[in-house]
N, C-alpha and C positions, 0 to 999 in steps of 0.2 A: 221470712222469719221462721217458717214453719219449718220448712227444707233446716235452716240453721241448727233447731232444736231436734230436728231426727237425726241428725248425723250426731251429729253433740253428745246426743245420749248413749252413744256407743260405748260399751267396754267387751272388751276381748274374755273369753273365759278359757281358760289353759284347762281344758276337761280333762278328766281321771287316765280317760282312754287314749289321749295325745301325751301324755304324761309318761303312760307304759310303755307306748312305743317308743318313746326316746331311749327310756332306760334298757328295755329290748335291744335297741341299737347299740346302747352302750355296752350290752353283756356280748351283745355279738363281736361287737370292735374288740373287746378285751379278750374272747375265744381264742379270735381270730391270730390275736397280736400274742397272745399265749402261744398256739399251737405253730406260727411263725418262727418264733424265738425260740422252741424245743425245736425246731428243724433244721434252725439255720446253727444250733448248737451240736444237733448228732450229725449234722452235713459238710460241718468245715465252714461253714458260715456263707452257703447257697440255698436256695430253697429251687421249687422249680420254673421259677424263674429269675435264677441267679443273672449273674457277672457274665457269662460267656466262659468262666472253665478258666483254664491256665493259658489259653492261648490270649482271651482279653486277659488278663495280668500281665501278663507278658511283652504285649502289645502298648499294655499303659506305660508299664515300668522303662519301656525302651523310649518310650517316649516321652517322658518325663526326663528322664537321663540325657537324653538331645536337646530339648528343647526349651527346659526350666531349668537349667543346672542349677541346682541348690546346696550348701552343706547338708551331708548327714545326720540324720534325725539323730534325737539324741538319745541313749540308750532308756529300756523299758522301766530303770529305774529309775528314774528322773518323773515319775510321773503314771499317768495312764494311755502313755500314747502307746506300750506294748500292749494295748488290752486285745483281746479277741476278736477276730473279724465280727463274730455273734453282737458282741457287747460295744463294739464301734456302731453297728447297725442301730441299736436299740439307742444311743444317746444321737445320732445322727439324725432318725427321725421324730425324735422329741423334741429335739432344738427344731427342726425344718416347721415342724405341724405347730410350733409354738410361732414361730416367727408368722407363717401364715393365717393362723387364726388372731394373732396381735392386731392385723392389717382389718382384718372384719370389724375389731372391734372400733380401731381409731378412723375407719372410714365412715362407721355410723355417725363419729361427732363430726367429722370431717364432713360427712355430704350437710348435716343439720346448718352448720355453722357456716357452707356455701348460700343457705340459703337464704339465711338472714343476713349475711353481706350482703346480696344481690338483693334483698329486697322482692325476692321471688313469691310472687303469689299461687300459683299453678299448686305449688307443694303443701301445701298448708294442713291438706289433709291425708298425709301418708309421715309428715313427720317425726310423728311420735314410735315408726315402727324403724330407721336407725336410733335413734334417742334409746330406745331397748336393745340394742346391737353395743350399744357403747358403754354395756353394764357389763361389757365381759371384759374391759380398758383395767381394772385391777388385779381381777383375779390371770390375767395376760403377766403383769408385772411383777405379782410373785412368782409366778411359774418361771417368769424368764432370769429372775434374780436367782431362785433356788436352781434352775437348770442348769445356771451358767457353771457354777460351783460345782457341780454336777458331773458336767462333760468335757470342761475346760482343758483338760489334757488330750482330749481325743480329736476334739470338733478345731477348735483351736491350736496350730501349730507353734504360733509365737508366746505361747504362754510358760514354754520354757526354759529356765534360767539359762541352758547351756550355749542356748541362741547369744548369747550377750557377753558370754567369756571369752575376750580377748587372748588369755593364757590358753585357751583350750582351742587350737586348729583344725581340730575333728570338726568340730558343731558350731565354732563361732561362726553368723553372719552378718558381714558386714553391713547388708542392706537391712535387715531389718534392727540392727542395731541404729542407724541412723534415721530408723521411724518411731524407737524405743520411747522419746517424748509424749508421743500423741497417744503410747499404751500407760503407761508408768507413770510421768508427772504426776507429781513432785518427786517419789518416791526414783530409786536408783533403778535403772531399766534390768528385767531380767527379776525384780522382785515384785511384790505386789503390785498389780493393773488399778492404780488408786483413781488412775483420770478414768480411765475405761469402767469401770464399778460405779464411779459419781456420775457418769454422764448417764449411764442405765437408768438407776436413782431418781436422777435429776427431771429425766424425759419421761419417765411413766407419772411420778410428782406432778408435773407441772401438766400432763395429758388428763390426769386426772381431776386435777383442781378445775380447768376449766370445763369438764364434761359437767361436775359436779356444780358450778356457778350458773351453765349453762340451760342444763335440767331445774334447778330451781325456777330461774325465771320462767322458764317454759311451765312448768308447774303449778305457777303460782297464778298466770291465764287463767286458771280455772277457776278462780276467787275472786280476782278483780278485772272488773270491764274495760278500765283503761289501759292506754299503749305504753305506761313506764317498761311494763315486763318485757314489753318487745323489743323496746329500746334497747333495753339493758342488754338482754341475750344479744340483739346483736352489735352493740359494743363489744363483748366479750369473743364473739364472734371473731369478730375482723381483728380482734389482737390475738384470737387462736390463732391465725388462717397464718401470721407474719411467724409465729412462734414455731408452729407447724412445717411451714417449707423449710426449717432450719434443719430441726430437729427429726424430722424422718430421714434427711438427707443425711445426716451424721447417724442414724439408726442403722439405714443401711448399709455405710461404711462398716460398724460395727459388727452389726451383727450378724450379715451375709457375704461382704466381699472381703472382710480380714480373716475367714477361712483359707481362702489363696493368698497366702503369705505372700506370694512377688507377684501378682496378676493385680492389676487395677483397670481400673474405666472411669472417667470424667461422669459418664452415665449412667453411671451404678444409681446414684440418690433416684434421679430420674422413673429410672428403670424398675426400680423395689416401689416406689411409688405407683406407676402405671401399671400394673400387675396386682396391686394393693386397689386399687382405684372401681377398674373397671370389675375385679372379683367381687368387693363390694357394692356395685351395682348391681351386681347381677344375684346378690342376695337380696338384696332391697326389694327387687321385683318381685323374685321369687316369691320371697314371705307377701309383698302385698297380692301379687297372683293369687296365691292358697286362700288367704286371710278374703279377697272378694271372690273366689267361687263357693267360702266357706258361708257367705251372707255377711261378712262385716262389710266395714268401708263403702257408706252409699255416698258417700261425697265420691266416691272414685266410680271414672268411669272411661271409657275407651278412649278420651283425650287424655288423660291421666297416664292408663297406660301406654301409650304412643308415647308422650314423654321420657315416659319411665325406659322403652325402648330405644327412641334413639339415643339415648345416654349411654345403652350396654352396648348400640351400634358402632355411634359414633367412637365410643375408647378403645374400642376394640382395635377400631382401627387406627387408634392413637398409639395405643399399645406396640401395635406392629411395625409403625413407624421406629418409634423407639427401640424397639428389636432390630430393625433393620439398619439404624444408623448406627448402631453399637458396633453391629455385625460385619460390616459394610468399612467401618473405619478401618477398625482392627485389620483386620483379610488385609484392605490396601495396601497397609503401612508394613505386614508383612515383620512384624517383627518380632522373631521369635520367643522373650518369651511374656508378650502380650495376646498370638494366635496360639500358643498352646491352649488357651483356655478352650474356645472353641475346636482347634483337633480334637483335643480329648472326647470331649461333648459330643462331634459328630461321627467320630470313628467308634468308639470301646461299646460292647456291649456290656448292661443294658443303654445307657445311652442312647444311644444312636439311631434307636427307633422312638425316643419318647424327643429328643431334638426333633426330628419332623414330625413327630404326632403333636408336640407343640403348636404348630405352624396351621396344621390342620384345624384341630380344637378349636384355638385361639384367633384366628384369622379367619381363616378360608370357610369353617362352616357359620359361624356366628355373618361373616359378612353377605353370605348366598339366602340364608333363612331369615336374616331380617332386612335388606335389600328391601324388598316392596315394603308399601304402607300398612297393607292391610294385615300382613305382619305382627308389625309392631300394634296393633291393637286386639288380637287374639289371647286369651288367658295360656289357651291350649298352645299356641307355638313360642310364647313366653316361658313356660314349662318344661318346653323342651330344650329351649337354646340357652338357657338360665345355667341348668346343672350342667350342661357340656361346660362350659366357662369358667365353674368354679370346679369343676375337675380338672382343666385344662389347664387352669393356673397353678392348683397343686403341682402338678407334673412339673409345670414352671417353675415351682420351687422347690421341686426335688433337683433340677437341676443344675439351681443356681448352689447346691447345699452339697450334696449327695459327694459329687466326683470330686470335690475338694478334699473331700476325710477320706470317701471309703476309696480311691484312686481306682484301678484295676478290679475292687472285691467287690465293686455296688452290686446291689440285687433290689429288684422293686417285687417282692411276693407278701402271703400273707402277712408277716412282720409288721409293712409298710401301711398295708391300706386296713390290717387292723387299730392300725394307731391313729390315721387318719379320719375313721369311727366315731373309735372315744373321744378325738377329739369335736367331730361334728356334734355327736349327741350332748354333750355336756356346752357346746355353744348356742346349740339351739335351745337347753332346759334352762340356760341363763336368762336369754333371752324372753324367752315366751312365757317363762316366769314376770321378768320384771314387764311384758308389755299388757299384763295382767292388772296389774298393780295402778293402772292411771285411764280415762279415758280414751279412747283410739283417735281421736278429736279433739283440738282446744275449742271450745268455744265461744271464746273470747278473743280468739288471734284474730288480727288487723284484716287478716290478709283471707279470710275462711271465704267471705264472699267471692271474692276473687276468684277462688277454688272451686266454688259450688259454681258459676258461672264460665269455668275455664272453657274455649273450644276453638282445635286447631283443624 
């Protein structure tokens, strides 16, 4: 009971000086993403480490023309799709760094709401640090509503009209007119995206309500000693978890693979999930790493993190799987214009070094460094394989984003990773604001005991 009450009393303090660093990071991200955006402006829209020059344009464009025939875009007036290489870059990696940090936030509720399905005891005392991860699940959903409006002419090729004009031969397509339902419904295709707007809406709503049901009862542990709270959360649980495989799967239809207008995968849902998954474990650690070399968390302890480890192990190589049967189909089947996706990906510079640095990142080093046991119980090699992973995955979703809009013009320079910054810093001052705000500990969860006596 003693052990109960010392962990119990825990609260996190969000100090002055972890506070300036954020915001540090943030002035830095924003320099950064400044002096990017004045470069990729006086440069034609390369920095120095653009596209590969005229010869990757070149290379794209001829490959695209073979391989994806498509109708002719439709002229710059029609929209924002003539914008600037500069100003294409700058809405490409807002929408990328938005979709990626969205994944942090709904994995927070997602791992919490794993655990009360399963009735997991081991976790009982690290769960209140996604539960703080899943307070950035709104301000994700305006960002993505305001963005879309945003950059819809650029990021988005089907969004316009001329796509859908039968009288017009230039631009009409017919395949994507024959998808025009699943964007437009109700509304006449080629005008307002009213099913694609409600389903945005609808998914962040309904992510939200339950993080917000969810947190309550979690919350409310702390007042009363019996297990209705628990109950409840994990009812709510188990109808997030059915709500959830739906609705991320039609997420990532939306929001990452209807950038390739004629490129689809059966595995896309799959795939934006497992990438979403394992990135978010590997924050989970991270922050509890920090947060117990920092003196919090004495319920946690090297069986906890071993846990906590083989879960960044184990998806990682879940992850790869999934990459590789993606990869693997496609290639086979050989048809051209479903392996365009991948040509492009692994020939065009920059691509075609961040395609195998993916593999590296994501695969080959997380699998070598946490391989042995003793590994996965070290604060210090958790530390290190944490952040490769969630840079790893960025890069993973520069990919999946990037050579869709910017075709032949991609560049990964300051522009890109100052953006990716602002956006880390402002998810961690969410965060570690709201993990401030409630005990690091229920003390009253069913399952605490369980935790304080976990050992594998």
């Amino acid at each position: 009971m003693n052990a109960t009450h010392e962990v119990s009393d825990e609260k996190y303090i969000f100090k002055p000086e972890t506070r300036t660093k954020l915001f540090i990071l943030l002035a830095v991200g924003l320099f950064l993403f400044g002096i990017g955006t004045w470069m990729a402006m006086s440069g034609g829209g390369h920095d120095e480490h653009g596209g590969g020059g005229h010869a990757a344009a070149a290379i794209s464009k001829d490959m695209v023309a073979s391989l994806d025939a498509t109708p002719a875009e439709p002229a710059a007036a029609e929209g924002h799709h003539g914008s600037p290489s500069w100003l294409k870059r700058v809405y490409t990696t807002l929408w990328m760094n938005n979709v990626f940090f969205t994944g942090l936030g709904l994995i927070g509720l997602f791992f919490v709401a794993i655990q009360y399905a399963a009735q997991a005891g081991w976790s009982a005392g690290v769960k209140r640090i996604p539960l703080a991860m899943g307070h950035w699940i709104p301000f994700a959903g305006i960002l993505m509503l305001v963005l879309w409006f945003v950059v819809k002419g650029d990021v988005f090729h089907w969004t316009h009209a001329g796509l859908y004009d039968q009288a017009n031969a230039e631009t009409y397509d017919p395949i994507l007119n024959a998808k025009g339902t699943y964007f437009f419904w109700p509304l006449a295709n080629g005008s307002f995206p009213a099913f694609y707007v409600i389903r945005l809406v609808v998914f962040f709503g309904l992510w939200y309500m339950f993080f917000t049901w969810i947190r309550k009862e979690m919350l409310a542990e702390d007042l009363d000693g019996s297990t209705n709270h628990w109950m409840s959360a994990r009812t709510y649980s188990a109808i997030f978890l059915i709500i959830f495989g739906v609705t991320s799967s039609v997420a990532a239809w939306d929001w990452v693979m209807s950038i390739d207008t004629h490129w689809f995968s059966t595995m896309m849902g799959w795939y934006v999930f497992a990438s979403w998954w394992v990135t978010g474990l590997a924050m989970i650690t991270l922050i509890v790493s920090q947060l117990k070399q920092a003196g919090y968390l004495k319920v946690v302890n090297a069986n906890h993190l071993h846990d906590l480890g083989k879960f960044v192990f184990a998806f990682s190589i879940f992850w790869t799987y999934i990459w590789f049967s993606q990869f693997m189909l496609i290639y086979y089947a050989n048809i051209p214009e479903e392996t365009v996706y991948f040509v492009q990906r692994r020939t065009v510079s920059p691509y075609s070094w961040i395609f195998f640095a993916n593999l590296i990142l994501n695969f080959v080093l997380p699998f070598l460094l946490l391989m042995m046991r003793d590994s996965k119980r070290h604060i210090g090699m958790l530390k290190v394989v944490c952040p490769i992973i969630i840079i790893g995955h960025w890069l993973d979703y520069y990919l999946m984003v990037t050579p869709g809009v910017m075709k032949g013009e991609g560049s990964l320079g300051l522009l890109e990773i100052g953006m990716a910054l602002v956006f880390l810093a402002l998810f961690l001052l969410v965060t570690l604001s709201s993990l401030a705000k409630y005990p690091l500990v229920a003390k009253n969860d069913p399952m605490l005991q369980e935790s304080l006596g976990h050992h594998i």
